[in-house]
N, C-alpha and C positions, 0 to 999 in steps of 0.2 A: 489301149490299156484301160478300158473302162473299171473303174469301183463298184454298178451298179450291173444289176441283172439286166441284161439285155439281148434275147435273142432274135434273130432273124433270117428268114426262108426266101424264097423265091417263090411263086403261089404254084409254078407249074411243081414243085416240091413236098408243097402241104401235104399232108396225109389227106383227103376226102372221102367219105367214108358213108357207107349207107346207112341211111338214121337206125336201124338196129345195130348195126356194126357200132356204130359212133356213142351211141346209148352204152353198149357194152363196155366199151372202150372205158367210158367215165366212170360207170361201176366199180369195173374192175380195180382203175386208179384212185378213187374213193374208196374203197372198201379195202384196200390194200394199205392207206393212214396216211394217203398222200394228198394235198394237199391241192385246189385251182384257185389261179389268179384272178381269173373271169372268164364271164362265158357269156357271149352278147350276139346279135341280131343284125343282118343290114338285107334289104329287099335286094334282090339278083333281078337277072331279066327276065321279063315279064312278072308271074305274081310266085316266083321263086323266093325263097325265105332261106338266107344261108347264113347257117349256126357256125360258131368260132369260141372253141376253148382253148384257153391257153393252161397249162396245166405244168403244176410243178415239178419238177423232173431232180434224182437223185443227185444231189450237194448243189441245190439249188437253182440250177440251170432250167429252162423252162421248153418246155414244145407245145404245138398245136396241134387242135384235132378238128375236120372241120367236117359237115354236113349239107346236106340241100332238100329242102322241103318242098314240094310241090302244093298248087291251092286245094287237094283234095289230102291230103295228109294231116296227119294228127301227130301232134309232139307228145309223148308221152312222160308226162311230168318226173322229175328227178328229186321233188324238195319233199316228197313222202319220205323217202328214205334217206336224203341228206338234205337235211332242213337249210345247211349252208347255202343253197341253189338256190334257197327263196326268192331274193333280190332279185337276181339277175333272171328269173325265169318269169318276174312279175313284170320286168320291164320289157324284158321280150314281149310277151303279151300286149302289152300296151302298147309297144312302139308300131308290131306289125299286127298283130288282131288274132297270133296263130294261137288256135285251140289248145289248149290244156284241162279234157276233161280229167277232172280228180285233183287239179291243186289243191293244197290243203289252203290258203291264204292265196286268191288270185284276186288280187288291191290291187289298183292303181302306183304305182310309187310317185308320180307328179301328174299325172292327169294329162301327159306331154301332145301336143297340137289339138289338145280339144278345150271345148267353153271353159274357163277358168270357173265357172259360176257351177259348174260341176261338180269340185270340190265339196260346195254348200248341199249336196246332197249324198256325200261319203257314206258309208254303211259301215257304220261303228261296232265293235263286236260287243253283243250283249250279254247280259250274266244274269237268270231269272234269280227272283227272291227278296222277298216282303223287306225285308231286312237290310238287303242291299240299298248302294248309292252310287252314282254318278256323281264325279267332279269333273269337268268341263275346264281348261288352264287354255287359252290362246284362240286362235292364231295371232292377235296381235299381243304383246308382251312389253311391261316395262322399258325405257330405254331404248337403248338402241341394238336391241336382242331383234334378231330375225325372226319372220311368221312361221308358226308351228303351230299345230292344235294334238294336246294331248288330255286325253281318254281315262280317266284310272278307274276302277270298280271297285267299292271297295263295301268291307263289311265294319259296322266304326270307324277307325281309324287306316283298320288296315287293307292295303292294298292287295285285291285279288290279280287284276291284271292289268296292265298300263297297254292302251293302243297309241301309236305315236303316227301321225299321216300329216307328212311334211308337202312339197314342191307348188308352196305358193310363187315363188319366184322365178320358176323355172325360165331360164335364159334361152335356153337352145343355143350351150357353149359347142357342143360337137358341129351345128355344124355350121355355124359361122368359123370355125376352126380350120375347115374343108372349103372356105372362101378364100383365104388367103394364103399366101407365100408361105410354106412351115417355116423357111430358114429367118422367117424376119419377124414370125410370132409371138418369141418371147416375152416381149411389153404384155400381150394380151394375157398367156398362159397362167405365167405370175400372178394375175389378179383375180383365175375364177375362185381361187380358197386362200384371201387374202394372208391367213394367221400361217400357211404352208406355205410361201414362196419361192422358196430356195426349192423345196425338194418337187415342185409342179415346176418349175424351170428347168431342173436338171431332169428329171424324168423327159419332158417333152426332148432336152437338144440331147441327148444321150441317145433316143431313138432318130432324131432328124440327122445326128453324126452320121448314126449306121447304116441309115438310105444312103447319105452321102458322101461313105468310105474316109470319115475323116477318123482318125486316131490322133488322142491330146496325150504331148507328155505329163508326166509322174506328177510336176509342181504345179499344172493347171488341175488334177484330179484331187489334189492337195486340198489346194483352195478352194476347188465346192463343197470338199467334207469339213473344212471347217467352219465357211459359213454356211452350212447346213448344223452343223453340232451348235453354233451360239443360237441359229433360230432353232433350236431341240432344247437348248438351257433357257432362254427369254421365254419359249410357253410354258416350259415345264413350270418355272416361278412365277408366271400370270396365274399360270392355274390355279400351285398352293397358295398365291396371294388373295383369290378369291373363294379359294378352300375351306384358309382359313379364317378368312371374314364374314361364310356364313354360319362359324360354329363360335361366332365371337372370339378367337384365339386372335387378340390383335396386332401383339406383338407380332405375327407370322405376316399376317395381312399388309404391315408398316415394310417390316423387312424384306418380304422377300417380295413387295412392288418396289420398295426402290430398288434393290438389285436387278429389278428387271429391267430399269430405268438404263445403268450399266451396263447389263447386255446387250440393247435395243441402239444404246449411241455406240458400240462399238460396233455392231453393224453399220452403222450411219457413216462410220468414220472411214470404212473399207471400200463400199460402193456407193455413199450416197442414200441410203435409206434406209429407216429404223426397222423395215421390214423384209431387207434383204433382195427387195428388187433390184434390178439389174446385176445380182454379182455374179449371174449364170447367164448366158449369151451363147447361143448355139455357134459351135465351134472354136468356144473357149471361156473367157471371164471378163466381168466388165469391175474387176478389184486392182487395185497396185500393192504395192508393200513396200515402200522405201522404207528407211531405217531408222526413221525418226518414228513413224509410224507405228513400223514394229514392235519397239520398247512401248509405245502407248499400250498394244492389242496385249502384251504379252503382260503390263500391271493390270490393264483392269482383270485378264484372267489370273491374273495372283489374287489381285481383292476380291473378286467373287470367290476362290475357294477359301481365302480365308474366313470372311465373315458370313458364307453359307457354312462353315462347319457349326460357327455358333448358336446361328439363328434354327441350323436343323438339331444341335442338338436338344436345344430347349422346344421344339417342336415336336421331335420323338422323344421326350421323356415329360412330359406336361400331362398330368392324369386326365385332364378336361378335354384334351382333344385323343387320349389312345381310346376315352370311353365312349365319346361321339361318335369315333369312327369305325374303331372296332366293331366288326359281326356286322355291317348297316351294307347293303347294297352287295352280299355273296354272288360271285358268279363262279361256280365249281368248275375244275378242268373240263369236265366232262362235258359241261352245257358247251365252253368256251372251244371245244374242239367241235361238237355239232353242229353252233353256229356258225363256226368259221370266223370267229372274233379275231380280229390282227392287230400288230401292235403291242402298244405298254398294259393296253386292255387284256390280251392275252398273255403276255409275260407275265402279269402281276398275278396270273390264274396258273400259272404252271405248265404255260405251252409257249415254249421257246422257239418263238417265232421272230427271227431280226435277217434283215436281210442286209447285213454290214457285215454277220460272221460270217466264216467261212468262206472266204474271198481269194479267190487265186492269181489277182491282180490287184492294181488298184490301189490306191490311198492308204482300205483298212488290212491290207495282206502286206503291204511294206509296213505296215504300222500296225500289228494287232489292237481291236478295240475290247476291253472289257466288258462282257456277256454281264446281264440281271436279268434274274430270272425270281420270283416269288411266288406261291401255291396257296394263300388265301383265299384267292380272291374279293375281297372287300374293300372297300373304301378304304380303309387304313393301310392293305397292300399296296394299292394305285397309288397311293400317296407316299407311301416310301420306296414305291420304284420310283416314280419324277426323282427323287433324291438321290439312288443311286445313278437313277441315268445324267444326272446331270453333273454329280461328281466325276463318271467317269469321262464324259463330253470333253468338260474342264480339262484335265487331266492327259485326255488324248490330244486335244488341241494347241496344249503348252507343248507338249513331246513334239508335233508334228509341223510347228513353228519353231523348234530349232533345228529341224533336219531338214525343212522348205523352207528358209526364211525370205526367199526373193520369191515373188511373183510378177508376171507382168501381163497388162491387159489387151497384148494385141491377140486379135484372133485371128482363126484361120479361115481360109476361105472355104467352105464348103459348095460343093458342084451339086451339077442336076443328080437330084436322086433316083437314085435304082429303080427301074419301073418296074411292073408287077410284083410286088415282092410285101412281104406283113413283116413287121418289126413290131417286138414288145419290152418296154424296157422300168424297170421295178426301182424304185429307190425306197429307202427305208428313214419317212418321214417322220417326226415328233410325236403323231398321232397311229402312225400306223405308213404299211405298202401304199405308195402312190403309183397306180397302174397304167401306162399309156400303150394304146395300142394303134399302128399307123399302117396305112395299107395304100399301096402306089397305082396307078394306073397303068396305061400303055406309054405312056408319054412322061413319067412319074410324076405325076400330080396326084396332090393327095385325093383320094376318091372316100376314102372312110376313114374315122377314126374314133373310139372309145377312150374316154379319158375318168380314173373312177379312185375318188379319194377313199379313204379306209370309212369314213365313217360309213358310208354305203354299206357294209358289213356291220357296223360296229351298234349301231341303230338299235337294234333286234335284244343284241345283247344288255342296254341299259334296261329294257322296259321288262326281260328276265330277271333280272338284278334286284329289280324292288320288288319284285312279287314278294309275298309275307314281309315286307316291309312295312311300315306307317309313312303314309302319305305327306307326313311332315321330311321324312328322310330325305325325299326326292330333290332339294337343290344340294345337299352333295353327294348325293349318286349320280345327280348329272353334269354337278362340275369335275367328280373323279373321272369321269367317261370322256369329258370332255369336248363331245364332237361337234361335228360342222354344220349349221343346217346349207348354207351354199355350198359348200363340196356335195351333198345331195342330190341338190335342185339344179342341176347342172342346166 
């Protein structure tokens, strides 16, 4: 009874498909307003290159489509015509070297197994004209903000084009990931996108379940969507805390950091950590709920909604932050459906992208969750989705704690996993789809696996977002976007 999108084949199964074939395939699915997960790269034997999309399929369920490349083949690029392929057809490249004559954007996305000192010779996009200027922001940054280096052009003030060229810290989490035991992972998983933990844990055991035929009752599905909804309410109020502290609205900044203070120990109080590590454990939860407890989770989600209605009402009616944010950082449906932007990033643009609705099992199908959805798209939207998403978090999480109120933390044993066989499995994390893709051997050991936080997508869309912007706009277009630079730099 999984909550989360999750499918899985047998490989002798898969569709495999002749790269014309397989090209068509994705047009046609593209072009018909349907939507890919991913679509990634792993060397076959010999100097074979075999391509894997996962591709969203109608009421959300998901299928593959796979290919095989030979060293004398040429890919023929897909991101002309859906610019949303950028990413994943840049990393392609990079990972295995295959040709893409005609990319429109063929970067590096981290520079992955090559000189790090490479980066210092990136090819930044230019923009001629007397008049024009470069500003030059990172890689290293204030605090303890992650390295980035971003690019803007600009004419005075205002921004023609923002390049943003991240993976100074590139880990090589895939494939130390493929080093060890999937079933005993979760410590590792958790921590590649520390501020996502809940929903990179449930995505990784959710797919390690389904290699390993386990099904979790209704109140262990319970408990990962709740604590996945408080760490969806603690960023949602990190973010507006730092929102609104860089348009001087202090009051917002005060308030809705300490409510986050409140969110973060009632995760602490459930498993153990303000960030929700360990309450997802492949093949069940590492949370209790005895009864004392309970009445705790179930005030402080009383005192969050009561004094978030206050603190948002004086936040959405304060003239000094509707006129800061208003109109600053537009991303139109249209850009947002092109790009392939997912998440609160897309919702708040008018493409109703959630992968909690429409659930035919599962936590939020016993318990419908409340849909927001907004068509501004601008920093003011972002900002009052976080608010509606976190009302109804709230909201569904009270409801859904008096019809599970017992949990408990033993788990189940999960057996050798299914060999030959691809599992992909979607959770729909604070920022956006957390995608994992796992793929078995003869013997079921993991032989590949792609792991790809939202912001991967979501990147592209902030540096669209400021264009005809003023370059002063840019820290809250990119605290509204909010994203990851490690979930990137994987």
């Amino acid at each position: 009874m999984s909550s989360v999108v999750v499918h899985q084949q047998p490989l002798a199964l898969v569709p495999t498909l002749g790269p014309a074939a397989w090209r068509a395939d994705i047009v046609a699915h593209l072009g018909a307003g349907k939507r890919i997960h991913t679509l990634y790269a792993r060397r076959g034997s010999g100097q074979q290159v075999l391509l894997t999309a996962v591709l969203e399929d109608d009421g959300g369920s998901s299928r593959f489509r796979r290919t095989q490349l030979g060293p004398h083949d040429v890919y023929h690029e897909l991101s002309s015509q859906f610019p949303a392929l950028h990413c994943f057809e840049r990393e392609i490249h990079e990972q295995t070297g295959l040709p893409m004559p005609g990319h429109p954007w063929l970067k590096p996305l981290r520079y992955e197994g090559q000189d790090q000192s490479a980066m210092n010779r990136h090819s930044f996009y230019k923009i001629e004209g007397r008049e024009l200027h470069e500003v030059a922001v990172g890689p290293i940054h204030a605090g303890v903000i992650e390295p980035g280096s971003f690019r803007f052009m600009c004419l005075g003030e205002e921004v023609h084009h923002l390049e943003i060229q991240l993976g100074y810290q590139h880990r090589g989490v895939e494939q130390r990931l493929c080093q060890i035991d999937p079933r005993r992972a979760g410590p590792l998983v958790e921590t590649v996108a520390g501020d996502t933990s809940v929903a990179w844990a449930w995505a990784w055991a959710a797919a390690v379940e389904a290699l390993g035929g386990c099904t979790l009752p209704i109140d262990v599905e319970v408990a990962r969507a709740v604590a996945l909804e408080l760490e969806r309410v603690a960023m949602h109020l990190a973010g507006l805390a730092g929102l609104a502290a860089d348009i001087g609205f202090l009051q917002g900044a005060s308030s809705y950091g300490r409510l986050r203070t409140t969110a973060i120990n009632t995760s602490m109080r459930l498993c153990g950590s303000r960030f929700g590590r360990g309450a997802v454990r492949v093949g069940g939860i590492g949370m209790q709920l005895p009864a004392d407890l309970l009445a705790d989770v179930v005030a402080n989600i009383a005192l969050l909604r009561t004094d978030l209605a206050i603190i948002n009402e004086h936040f959405l009616t304060a003239h000094t932050v509707v006129h800061r944010l208003q109109g600053a950082g537009v991303l139109s449906t249209a850009q947002a459906r092109e790009l392939g932007v997912v998440g609160m990033a897309a919702r708040s643009a008018g493409v109703a992208i959630d992968g909690r609705q429409g659930r035919d099992q599962g936590a939020w199908h016993v318990l419908p969750l409340a849909a927001s959805t907004l068509v501004g798209g601008d920093c003011w939207d972002r900002a009052r989705l976080r608010i509606l998403e976190m009302e109804a978090s709230l909201a569904w999480s009270h409801d859904a704690l008096q019809l599970h109120p017992r949990w408990g933390s033993a788990r189940q044993t999960v057996g050798p996993l299914q060999p030959q066989t691809l599992v992909t499995a979607v959770v729909e994390g604070w920022r956006g789809e957390v995608v994992h893709c796992l793929e078995t051997g003869a013997g079921g050991e993991l032989v590949h696996c792609k792991v790809q936080d939202p912001s991967l997508r979501n990147w592209m869309g902030l540096a669209i977002a400021l264009r005809g912007n003023e370059i002063s706009d840019f820290p809250i277009c990119n605290k509204s976007f909010d994203l990851s630079y490690c979930g990137n730099d994987l």
